[in-house]
N, CA and C of each residue as an Amber inpcrd file, in Angstrom:
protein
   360
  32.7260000  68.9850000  84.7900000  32.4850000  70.3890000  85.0770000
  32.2530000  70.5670000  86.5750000  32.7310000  71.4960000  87.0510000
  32.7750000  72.1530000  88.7200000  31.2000000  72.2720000  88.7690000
  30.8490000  72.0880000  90.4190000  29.3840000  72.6870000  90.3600000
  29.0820000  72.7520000  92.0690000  28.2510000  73.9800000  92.1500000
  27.9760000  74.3900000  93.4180000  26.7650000  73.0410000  93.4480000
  26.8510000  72.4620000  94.7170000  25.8380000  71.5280000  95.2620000
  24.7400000  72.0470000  96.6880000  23.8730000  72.9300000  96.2810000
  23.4460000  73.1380000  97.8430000  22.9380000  72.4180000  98.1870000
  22.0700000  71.9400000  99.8150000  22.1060000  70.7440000 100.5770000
  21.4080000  71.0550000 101.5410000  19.8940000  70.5100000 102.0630000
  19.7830000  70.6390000 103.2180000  20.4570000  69.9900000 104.0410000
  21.0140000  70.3250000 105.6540000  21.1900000  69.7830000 106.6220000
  19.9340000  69.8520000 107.5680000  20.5660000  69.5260000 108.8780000
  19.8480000  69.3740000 110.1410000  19.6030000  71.1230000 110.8760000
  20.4840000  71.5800000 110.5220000  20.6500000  72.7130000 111.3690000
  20.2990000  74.1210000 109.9580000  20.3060000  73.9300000 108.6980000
  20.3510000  74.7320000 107.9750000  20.8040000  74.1560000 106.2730000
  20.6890000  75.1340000 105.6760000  20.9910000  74.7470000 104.3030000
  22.8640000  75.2790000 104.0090000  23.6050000  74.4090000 103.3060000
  25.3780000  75.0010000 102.9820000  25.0640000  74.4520000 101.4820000
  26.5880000  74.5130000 101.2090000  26.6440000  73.9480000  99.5440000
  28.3180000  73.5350000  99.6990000  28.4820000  72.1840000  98.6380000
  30.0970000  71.8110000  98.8160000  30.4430000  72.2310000  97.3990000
  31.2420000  72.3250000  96.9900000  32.3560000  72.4950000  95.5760000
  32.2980000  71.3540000  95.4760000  31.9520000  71.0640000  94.1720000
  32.6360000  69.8960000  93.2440000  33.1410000  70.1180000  92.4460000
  34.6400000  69.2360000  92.0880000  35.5070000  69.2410000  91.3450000
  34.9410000  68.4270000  90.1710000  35.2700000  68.5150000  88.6740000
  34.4860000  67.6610000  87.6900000  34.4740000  66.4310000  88.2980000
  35.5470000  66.0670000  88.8600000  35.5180000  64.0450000  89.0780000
  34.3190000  64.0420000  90.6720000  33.7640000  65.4470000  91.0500000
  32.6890000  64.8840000  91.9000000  33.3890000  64.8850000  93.2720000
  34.8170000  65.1120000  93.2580000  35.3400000  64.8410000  94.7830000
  35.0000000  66.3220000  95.0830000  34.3480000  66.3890000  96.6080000
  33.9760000  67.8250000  97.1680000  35.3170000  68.5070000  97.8450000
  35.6250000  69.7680000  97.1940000  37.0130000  70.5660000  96.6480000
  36.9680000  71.7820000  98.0940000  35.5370000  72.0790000  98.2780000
  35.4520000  73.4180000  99.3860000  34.2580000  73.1350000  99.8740000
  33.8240000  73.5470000 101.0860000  32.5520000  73.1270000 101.5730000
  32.1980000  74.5580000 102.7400000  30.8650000  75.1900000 102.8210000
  30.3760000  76.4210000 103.0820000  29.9740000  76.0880000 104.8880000
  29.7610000  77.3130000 105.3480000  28.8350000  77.0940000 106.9310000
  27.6510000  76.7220000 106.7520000  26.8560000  76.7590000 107.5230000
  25.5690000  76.5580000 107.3560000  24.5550000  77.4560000 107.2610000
  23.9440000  78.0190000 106.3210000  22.9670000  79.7300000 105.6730000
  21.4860000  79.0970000 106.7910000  20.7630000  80.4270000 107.3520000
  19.2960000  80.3670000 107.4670000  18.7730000  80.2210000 105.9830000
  19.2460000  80.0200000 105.5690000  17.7840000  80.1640000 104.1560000
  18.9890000  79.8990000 102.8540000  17.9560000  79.7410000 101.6230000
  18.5910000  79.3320000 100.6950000  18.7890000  81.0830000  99.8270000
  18.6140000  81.7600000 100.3040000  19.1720000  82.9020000  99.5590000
  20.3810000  83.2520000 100.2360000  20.3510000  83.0460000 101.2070000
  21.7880000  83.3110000 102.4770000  23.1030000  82.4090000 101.2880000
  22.5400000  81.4780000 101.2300000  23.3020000  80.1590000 100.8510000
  23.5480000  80.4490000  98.9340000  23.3960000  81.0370000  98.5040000
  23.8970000  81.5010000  97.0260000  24.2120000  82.8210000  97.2900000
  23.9830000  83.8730000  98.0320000  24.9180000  85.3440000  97.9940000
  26.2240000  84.3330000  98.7330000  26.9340000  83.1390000  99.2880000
  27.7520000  82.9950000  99.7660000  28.3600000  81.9940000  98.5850000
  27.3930000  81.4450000  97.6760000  28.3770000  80.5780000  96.6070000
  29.0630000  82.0850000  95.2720000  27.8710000  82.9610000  95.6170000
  28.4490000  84.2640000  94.5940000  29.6490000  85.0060000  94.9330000
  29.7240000  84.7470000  96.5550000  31.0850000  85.4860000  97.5050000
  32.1290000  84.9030000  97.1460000  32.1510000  83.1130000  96.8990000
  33.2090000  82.2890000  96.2790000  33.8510000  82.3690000  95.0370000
  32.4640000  82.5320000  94.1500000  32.5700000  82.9700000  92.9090000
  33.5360000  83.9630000  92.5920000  33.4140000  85.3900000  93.2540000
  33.8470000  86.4300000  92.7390000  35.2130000  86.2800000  93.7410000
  35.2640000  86.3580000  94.8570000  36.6760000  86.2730000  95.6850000
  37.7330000  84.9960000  95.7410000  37.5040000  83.5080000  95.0390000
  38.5290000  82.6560000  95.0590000  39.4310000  82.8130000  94.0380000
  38.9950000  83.1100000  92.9850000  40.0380000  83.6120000  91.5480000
  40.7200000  84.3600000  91.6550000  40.6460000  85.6110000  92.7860000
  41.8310000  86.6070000  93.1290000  42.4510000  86.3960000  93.9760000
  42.2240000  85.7910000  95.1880000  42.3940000  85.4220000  96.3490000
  43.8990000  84.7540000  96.3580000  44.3930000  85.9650000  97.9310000
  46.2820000  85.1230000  97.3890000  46.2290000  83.9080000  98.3300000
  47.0970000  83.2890000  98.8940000  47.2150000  82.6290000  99.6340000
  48.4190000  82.6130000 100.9030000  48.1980000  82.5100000 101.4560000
  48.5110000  82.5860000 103.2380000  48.8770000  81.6980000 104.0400000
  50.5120000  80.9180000 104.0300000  50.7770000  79.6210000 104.3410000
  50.9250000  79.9490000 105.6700000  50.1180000  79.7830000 106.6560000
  50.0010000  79.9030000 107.9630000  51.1690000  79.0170000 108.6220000
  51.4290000  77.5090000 107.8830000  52.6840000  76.7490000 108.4590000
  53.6410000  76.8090000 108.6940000  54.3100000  78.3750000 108.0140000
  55.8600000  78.8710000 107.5230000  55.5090000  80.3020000 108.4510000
  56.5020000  80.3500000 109.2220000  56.0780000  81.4580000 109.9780000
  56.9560000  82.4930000 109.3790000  57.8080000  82.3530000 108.3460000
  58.1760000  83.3290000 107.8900000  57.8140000  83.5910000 106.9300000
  56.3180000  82.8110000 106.3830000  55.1520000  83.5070000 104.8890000
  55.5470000  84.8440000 105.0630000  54.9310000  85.2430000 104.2180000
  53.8630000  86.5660000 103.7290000  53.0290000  86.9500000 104.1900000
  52.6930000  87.6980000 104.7990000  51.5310000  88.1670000 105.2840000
  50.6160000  88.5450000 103.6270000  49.3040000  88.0610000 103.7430000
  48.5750000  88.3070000 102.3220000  47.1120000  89.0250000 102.9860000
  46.8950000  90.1960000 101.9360000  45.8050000  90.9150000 102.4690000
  44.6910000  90.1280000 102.2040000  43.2840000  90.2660000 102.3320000
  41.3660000  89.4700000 102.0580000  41.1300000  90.3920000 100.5590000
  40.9940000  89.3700000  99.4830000  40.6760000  87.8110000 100.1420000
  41.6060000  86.9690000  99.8090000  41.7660000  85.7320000 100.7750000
  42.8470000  85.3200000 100.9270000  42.1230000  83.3770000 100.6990000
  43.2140000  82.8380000 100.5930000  42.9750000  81.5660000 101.2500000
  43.9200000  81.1890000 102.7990000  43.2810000  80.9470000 103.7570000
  44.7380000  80.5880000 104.6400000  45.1750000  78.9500000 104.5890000
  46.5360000  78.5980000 104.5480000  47.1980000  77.2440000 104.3750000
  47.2330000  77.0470000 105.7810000  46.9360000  75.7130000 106.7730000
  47.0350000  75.4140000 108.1330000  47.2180000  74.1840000 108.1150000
  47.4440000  73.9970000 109.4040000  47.9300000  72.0690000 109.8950000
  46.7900000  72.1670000 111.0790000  46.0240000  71.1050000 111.0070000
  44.7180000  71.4160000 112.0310000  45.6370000  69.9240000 113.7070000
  44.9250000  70.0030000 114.2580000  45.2990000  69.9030000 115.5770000
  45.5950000  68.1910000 115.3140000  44.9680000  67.6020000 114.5400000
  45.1530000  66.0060000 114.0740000  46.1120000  66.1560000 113.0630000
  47.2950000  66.8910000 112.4460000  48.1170000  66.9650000 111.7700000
  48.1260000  66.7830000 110.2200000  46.9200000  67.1230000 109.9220000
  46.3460000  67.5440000 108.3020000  46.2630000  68.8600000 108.1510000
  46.5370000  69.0130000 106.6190000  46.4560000  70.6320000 106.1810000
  45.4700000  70.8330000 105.6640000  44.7550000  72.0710000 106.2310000
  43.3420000  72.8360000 105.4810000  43.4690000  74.1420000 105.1270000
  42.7700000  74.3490000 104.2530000  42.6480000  75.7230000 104.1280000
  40.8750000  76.1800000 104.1210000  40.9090000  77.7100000 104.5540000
  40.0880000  78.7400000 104.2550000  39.7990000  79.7460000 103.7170000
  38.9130000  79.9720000 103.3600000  38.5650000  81.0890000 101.7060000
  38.1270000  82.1880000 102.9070000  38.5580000  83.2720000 102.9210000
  38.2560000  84.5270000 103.8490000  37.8330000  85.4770000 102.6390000
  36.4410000  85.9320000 102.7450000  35.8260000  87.1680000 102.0720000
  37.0710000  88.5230000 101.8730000  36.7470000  89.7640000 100.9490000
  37.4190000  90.9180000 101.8540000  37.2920000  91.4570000 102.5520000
  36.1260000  91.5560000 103.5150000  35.7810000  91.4910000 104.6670000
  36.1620000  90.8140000 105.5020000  36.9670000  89.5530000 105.6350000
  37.7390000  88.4930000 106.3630000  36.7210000  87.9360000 107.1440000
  35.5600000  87.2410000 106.5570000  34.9280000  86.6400000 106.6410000
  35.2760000  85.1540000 106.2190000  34.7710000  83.8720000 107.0760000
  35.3520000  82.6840000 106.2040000  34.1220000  82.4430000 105.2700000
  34.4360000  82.3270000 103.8430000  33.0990000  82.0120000 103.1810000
  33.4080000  80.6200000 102.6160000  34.1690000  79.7200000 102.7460000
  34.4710000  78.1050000 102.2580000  35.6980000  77.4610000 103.1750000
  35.8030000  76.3380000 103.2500000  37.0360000  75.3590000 103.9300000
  37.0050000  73.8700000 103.4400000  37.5040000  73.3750000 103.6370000
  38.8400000  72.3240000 102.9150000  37.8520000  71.2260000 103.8950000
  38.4060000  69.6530000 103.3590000  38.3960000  68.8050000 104.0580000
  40.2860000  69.0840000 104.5970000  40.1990000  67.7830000 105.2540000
  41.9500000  67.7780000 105.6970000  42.4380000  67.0660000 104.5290000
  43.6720000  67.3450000 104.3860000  44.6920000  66.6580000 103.4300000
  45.8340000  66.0550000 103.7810000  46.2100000  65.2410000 103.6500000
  47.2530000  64.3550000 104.5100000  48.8720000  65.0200000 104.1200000
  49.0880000  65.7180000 102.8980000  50.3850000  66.3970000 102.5810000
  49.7320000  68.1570000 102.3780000  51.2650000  68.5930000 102.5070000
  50.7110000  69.8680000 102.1620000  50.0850000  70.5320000 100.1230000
  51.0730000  69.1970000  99.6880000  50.8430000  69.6650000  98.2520000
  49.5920000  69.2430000  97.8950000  48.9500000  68.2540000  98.7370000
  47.5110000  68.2110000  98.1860000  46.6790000  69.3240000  98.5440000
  47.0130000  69.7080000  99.6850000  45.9910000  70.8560000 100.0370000
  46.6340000  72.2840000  99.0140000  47.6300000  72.3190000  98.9520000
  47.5810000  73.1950000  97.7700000  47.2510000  72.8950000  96.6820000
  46.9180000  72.2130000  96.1200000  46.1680000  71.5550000  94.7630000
  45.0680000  71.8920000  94.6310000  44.6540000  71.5000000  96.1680000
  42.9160000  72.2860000  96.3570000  42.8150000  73.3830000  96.4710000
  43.7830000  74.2530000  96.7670000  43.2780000  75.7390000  96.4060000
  43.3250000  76.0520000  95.2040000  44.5370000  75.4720000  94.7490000
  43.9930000  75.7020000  92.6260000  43.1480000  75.1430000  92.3410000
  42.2780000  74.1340000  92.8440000  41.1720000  73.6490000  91.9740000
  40.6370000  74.6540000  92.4060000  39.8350000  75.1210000  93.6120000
  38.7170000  76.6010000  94.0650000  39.2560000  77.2460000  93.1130000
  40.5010000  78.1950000  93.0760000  40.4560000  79.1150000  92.3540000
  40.1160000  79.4000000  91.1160000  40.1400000  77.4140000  90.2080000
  40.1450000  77.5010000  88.9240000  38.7600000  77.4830000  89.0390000
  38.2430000  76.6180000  89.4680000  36.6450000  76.3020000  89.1250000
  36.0450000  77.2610000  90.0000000  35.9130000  77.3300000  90.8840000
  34.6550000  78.8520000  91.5540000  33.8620000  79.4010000  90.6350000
  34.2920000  80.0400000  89.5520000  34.3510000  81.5980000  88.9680000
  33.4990000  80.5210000  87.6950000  33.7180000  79.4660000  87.4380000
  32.8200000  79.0620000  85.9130000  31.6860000  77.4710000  86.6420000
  32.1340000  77.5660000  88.3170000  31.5710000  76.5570000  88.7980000
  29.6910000  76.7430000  88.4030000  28.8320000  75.9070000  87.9910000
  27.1740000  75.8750000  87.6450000  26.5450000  76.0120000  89.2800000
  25.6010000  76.0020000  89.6060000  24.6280000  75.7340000  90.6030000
  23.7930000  75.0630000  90.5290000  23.8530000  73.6510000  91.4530000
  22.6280000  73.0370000  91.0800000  21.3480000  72.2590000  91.8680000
């Protein structure tokens, strides 16, 4: 089963996505406080299940309105993506993925699990 993990850090409290097998799927900024830090796992909740997606790599995509995920190639030549609020806010992001079909995999896992992901 999916499950929000929140976490203190050094600088603040975030939370990562876990996928049932435990590998972390999306991972948050860092909240002042732990209420900051669940209105932003509830932002995931409700906006990754609708959320289109936005292959930033193909310059002849789609433009897709918030909320969105965006598809990217980061500057070390891995693909990530970001969960943008409808507000176009970023409210989650990716580790890197070495192909693009894995990083699209990971946006179907967010989208599937978010919405029935536990808190714990």
């Amino acid at each position: 089963m999916a499950k929000f993990v929140i976490k203190e850090v050094a600088s603040g409290i975030k939370f990562d996505l876990k996928a049932g097998n435990g590998e972390v799927i999306a991972t948050s900024e860092v909240y002042e406080s732990e209420a900051a830090c669940k209105n932003g796992i509830e932002s995931v909740k409700n906006n990754a299940p609708v959320a289109g997606v936005e292959d930033l790599t193909d310059e002849n995509a789609e433009k897709v309105t918030h909320p969105k995920f965006e598809l990217y190639e980061d500057k070390g030549g891995e693909f990530r993506f970001r969960l943008k609020a409808k507000n176009g806010q970023i409210i989650a992001v990716s580790e890197g993925y070495t192909s693009k079909a894995g990083c699209v995999n990971g946006i179907e896992s967010v989208k599937k699990n978010a919405a029935i992901a536990e808190i714990e």
